[in-house]
Backbone bond lengths (Angstrom), bond angles and torsions (degrees), N, CA, C in turn:
res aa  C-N    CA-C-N  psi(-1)  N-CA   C-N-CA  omega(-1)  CA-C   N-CA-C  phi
1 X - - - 1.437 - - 1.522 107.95 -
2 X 1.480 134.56 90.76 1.154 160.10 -162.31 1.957 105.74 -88.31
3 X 0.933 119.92 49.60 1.749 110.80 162.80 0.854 126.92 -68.91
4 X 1.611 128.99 148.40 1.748 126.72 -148.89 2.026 77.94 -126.57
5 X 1.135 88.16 98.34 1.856 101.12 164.08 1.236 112.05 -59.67
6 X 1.208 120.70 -30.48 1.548 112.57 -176.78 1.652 113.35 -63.09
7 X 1.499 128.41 -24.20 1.437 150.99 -175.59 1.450 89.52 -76.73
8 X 1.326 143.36 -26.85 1.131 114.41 -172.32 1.410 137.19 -80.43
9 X 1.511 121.17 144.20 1.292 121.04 -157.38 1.181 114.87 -63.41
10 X 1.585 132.59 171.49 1.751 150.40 -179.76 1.289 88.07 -81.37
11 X 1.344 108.08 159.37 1.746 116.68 -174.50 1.171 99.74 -97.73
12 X 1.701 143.71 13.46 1.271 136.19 144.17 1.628 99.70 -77.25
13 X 0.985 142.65 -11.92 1.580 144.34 -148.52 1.717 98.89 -86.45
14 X 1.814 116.49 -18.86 1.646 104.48 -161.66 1.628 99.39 -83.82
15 X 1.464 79.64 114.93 2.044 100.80 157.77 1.209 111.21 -9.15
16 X 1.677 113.16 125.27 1.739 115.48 -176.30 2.000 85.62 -78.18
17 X 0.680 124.09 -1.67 1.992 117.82 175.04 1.386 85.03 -53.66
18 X 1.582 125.06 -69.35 1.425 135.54 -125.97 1.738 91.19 -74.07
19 X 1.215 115.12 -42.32 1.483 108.88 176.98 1.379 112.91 -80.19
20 X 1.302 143.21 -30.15 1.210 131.64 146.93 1.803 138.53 -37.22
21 X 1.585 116.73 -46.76 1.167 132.40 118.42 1.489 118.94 3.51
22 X 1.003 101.01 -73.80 1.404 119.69 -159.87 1.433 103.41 -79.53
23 X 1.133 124.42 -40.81 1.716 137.45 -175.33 1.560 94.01 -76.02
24 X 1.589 140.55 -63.89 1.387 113.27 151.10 0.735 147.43 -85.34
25 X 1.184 116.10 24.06 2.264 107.53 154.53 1.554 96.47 -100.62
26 X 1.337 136.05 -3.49 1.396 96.67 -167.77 1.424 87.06 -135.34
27 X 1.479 129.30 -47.74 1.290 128.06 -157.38 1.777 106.96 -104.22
28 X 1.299 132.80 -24.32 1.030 131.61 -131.18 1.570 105.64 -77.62
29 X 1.445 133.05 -7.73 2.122 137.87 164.73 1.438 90.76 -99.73
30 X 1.400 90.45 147.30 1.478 105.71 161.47 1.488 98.40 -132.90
31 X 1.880 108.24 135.41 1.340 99.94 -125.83 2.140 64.61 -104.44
32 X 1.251 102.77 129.37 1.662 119.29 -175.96 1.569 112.79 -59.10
33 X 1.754 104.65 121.47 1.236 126.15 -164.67 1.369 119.91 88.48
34 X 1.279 111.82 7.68 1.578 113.32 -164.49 1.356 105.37 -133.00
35 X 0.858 135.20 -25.78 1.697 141.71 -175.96 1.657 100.41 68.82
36 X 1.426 129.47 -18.16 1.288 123.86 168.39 1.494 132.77 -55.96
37 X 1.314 112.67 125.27 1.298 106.53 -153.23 1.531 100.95 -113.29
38 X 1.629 114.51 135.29 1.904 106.72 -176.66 1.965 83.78 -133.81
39 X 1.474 83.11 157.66 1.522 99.76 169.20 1.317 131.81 -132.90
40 X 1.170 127.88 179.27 1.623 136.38 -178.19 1.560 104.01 -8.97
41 X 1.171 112.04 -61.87 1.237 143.12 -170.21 1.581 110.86 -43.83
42 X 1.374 117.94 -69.05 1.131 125.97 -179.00 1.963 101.07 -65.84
43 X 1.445 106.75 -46.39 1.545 105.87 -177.53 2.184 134.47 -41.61
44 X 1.683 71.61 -38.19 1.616 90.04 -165.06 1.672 92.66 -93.72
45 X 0.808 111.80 -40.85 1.862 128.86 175.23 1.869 93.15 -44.24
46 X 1.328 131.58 -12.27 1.394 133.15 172.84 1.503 105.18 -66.68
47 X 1.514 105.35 -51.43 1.438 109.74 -157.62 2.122 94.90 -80.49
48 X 1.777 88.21 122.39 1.480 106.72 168.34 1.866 109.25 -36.14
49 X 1.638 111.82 127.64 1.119 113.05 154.53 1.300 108.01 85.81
50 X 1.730 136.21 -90.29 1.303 135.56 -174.23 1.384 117.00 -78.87
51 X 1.630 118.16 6.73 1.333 124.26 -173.50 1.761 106.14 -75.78
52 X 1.163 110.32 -62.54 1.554 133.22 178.18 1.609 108.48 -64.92
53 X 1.304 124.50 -25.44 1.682 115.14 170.34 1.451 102.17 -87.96
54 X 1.274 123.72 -35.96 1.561 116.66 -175.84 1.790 107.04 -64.63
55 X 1.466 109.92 -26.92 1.281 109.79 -156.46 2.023 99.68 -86.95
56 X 1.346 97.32 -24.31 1.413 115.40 -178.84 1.596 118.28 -76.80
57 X 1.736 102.98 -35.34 1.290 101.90 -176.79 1.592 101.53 -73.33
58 X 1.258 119.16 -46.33 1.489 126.90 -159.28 1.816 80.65 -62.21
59 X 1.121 137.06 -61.78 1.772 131.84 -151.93 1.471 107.86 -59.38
60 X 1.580 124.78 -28.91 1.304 127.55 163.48 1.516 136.94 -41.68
61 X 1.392 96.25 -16.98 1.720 110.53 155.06 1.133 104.42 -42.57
62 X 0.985 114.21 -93.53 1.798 138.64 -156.37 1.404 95.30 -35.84
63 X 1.753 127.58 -42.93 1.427 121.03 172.97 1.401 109.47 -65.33
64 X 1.413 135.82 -49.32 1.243 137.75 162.16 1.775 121.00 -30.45
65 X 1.716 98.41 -55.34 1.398 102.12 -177.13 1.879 115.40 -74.25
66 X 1.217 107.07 -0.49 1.720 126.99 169.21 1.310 122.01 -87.76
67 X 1.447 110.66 -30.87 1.391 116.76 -172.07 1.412 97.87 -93.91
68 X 1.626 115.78 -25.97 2.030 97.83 -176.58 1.749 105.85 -85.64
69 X 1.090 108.07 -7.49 1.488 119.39 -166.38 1.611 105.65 -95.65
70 X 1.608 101.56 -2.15 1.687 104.60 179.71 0.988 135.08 72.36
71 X 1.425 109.13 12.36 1.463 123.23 169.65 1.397 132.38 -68.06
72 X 1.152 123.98 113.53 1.884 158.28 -146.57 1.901 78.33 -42.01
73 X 1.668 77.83 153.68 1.808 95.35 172.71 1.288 98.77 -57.45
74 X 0.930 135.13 -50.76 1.530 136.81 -131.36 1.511 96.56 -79.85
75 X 1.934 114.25 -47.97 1.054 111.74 -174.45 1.630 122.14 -67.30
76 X 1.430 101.33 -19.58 1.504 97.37 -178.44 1.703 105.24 -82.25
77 X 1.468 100.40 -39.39 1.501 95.96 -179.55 1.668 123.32 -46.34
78 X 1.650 98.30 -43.41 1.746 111.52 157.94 1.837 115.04 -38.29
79 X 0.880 95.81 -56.99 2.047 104.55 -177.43 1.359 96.05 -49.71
80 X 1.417 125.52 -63.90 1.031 127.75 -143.47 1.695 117.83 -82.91
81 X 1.357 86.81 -5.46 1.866 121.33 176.38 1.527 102.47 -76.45
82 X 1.339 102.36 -43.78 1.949 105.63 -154.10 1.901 78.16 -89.11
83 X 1.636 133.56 -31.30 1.486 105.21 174.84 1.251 115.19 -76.41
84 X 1.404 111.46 -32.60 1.865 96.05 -178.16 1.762 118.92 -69.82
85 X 1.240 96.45 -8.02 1.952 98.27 167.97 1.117 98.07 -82.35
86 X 1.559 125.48 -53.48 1.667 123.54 -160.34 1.458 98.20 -69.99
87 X 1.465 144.00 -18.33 0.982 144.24 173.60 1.679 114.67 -73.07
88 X 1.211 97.37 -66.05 1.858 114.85 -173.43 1.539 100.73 -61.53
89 X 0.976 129.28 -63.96 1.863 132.77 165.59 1.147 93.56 -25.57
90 X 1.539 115.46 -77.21 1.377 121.62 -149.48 1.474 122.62 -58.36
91 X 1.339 93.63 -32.77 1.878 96.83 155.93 1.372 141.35 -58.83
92 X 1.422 108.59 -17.66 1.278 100.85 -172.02 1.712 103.95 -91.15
93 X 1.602 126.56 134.43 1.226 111.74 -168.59 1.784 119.38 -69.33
94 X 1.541 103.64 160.33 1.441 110.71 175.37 1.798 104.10 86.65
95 X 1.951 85.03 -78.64 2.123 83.14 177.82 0.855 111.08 -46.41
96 X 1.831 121.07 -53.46 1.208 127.23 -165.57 1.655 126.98 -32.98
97 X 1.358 99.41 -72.25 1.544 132.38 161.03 1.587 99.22 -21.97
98 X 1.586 101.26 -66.51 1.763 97.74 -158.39 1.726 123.57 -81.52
99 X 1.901 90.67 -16.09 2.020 94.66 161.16 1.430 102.21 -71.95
100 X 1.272 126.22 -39.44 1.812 140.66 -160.63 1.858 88.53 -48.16
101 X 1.418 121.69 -35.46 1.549 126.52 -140.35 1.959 96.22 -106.34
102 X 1.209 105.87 -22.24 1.499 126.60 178.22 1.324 115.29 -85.02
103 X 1.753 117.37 -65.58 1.269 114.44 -164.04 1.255 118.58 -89.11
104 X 1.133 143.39 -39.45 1.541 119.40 139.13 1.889 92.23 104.72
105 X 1.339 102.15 47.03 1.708 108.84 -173.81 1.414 113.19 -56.25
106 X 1.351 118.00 -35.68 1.333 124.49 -175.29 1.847 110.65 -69.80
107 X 1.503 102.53 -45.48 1.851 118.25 178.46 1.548 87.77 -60.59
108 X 1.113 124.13 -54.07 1.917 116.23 -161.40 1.648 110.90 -60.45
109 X 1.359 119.84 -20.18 1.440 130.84 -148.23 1.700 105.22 -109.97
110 X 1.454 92.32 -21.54 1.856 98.86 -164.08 1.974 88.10 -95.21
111 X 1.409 109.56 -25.05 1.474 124.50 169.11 1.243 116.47 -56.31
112 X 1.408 109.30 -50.34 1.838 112.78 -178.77 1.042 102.91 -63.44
113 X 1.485 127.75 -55.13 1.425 122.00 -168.24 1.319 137.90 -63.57
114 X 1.670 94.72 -27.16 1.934 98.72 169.57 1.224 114.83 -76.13
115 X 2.321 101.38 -28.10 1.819 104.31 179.94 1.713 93.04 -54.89
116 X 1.312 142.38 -23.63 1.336 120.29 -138.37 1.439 81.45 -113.84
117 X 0.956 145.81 -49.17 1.667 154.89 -178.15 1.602 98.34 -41.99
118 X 1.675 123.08 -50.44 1.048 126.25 178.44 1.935 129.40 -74.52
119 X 1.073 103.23 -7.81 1.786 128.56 -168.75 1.489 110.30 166.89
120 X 1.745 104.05 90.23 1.543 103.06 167.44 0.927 122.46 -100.74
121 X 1.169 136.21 5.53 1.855 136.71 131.00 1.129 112.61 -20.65
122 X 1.830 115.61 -74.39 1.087 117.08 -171.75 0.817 124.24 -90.53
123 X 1.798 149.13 12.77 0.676 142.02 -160.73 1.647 89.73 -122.60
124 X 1.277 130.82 -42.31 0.852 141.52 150.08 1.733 110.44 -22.70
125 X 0.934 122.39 -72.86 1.505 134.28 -170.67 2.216 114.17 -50.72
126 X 1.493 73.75 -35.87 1.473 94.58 -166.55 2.054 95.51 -83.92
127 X 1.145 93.12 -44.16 1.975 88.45 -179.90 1.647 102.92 -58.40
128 X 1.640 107.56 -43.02 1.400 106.19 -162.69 1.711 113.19 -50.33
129 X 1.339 101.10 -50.02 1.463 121.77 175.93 1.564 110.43 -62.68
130 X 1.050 133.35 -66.40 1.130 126.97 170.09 2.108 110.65 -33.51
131 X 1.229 109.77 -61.92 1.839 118.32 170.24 1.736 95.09 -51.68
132 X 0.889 114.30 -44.96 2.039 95.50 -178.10 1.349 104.51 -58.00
133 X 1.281 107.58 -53.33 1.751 110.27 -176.65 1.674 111.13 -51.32
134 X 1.249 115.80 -48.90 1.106 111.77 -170.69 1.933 109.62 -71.56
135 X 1.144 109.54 -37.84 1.500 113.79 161.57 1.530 128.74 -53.17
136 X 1.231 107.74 -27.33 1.390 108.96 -149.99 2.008 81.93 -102.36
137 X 1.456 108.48 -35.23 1.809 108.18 -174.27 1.942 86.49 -83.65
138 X 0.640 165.16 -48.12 1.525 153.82 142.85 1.546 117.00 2.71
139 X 1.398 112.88 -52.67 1.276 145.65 -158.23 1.730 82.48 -77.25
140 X 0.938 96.86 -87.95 1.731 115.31 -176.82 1.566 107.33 -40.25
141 X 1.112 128.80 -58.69 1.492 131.20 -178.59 1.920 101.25 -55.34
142 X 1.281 117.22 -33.13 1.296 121.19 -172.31 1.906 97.85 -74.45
143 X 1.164 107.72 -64.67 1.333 123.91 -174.00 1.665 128.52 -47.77
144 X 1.161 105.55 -32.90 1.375 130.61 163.43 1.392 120.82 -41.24
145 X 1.582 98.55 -78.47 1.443 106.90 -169.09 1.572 107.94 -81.84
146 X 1.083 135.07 1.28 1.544 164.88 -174.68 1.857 86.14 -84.41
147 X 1.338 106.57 -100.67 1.347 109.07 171.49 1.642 125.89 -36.86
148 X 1.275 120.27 -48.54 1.564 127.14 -179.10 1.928 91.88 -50.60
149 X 1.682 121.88 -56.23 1.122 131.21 -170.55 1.767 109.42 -42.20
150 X 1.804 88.28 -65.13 1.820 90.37 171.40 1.086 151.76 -13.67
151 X 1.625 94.02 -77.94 1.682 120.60 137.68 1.196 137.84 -19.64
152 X 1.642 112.72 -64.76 1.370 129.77 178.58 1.930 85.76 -42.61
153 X 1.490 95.16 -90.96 1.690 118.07 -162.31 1.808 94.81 -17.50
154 X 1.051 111.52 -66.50 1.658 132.54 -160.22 1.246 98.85 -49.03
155 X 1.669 129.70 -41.85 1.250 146.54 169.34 1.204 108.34 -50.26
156 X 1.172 121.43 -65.70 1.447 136.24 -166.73 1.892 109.12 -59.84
157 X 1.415 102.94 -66.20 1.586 102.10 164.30 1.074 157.67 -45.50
158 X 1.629 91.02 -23.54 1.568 101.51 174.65 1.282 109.16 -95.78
């Protein structure tokens, strides 16, 4: 997969869509008396089951609009980190709903990309590390109950 970095756009260059986007899935009610603002995202994320895939498929832009713009594995892998939380959270009912209204996956993602549009060295450096962490506590969450299992059995048999 051969991308010519030199093609990539000025960080005034990201599509007013992508901030629009972003203004309804995450910000676009301001919920009255509160100045707190929730969007599409958190709304449809109510309805059991097709709420959180509709809200996930539509946020996959922003990974799309990262990957033509040449933005580093690491950083997309980051995006795609902040939807599978805003997704997996967002499923579970009630919590779901009320992280859905907090974390704001789409605002965090349209963030990486201008951080990376503006310094992809560092921004780059900083996603990579952040993706180890998330790999390496993956690793551990897997390994655990894997081992705890072992044990148990080994316990039990002897």
């Amino acid at each position: 997969m051969d991308r010519d970095f030199s093609r990539r756009a000025r960080p005034d260059d990201i599509p007013e869509w992508a901030e629009r986007l972003v203004l309804f899935m995450d910000d676009g009610y301001v919920i009255p008396g509160t100045g707190f603002r929730v969007g599409f995202d958190a709304i449809v994320g109510l309805v059991p089951g097709i709420g959180d895939f509709v809200t996930t498929a539509i946020s996959l832009s922003l990974v799309w609009l990262a990957h033509q713009r040449g933005a580093s594995h690491s950083v997309i892998a980051r995006m795609l980190v902040n939807l599978g939380i805003d997704a997996m959270v967002g499923a579970v009912p009630v919590v779901g709903d009320v992280f859905d209204v907090a974390y704001k996956a789409n605002r965090r993602n349209l963030e990486l990309l201008q951080r990376y549009d503006k310094a992809p060295k560092e921004a780059r450096r900083k996603d990579a590390a952040f993706v180890a962490m998330v790999v390496a506590g993956i690793i551990v969450l897997l390994t655990v109950p894997i081992t705890l299992a072992i044990l148990i059995v080994k316990f039990v048999t002897d």
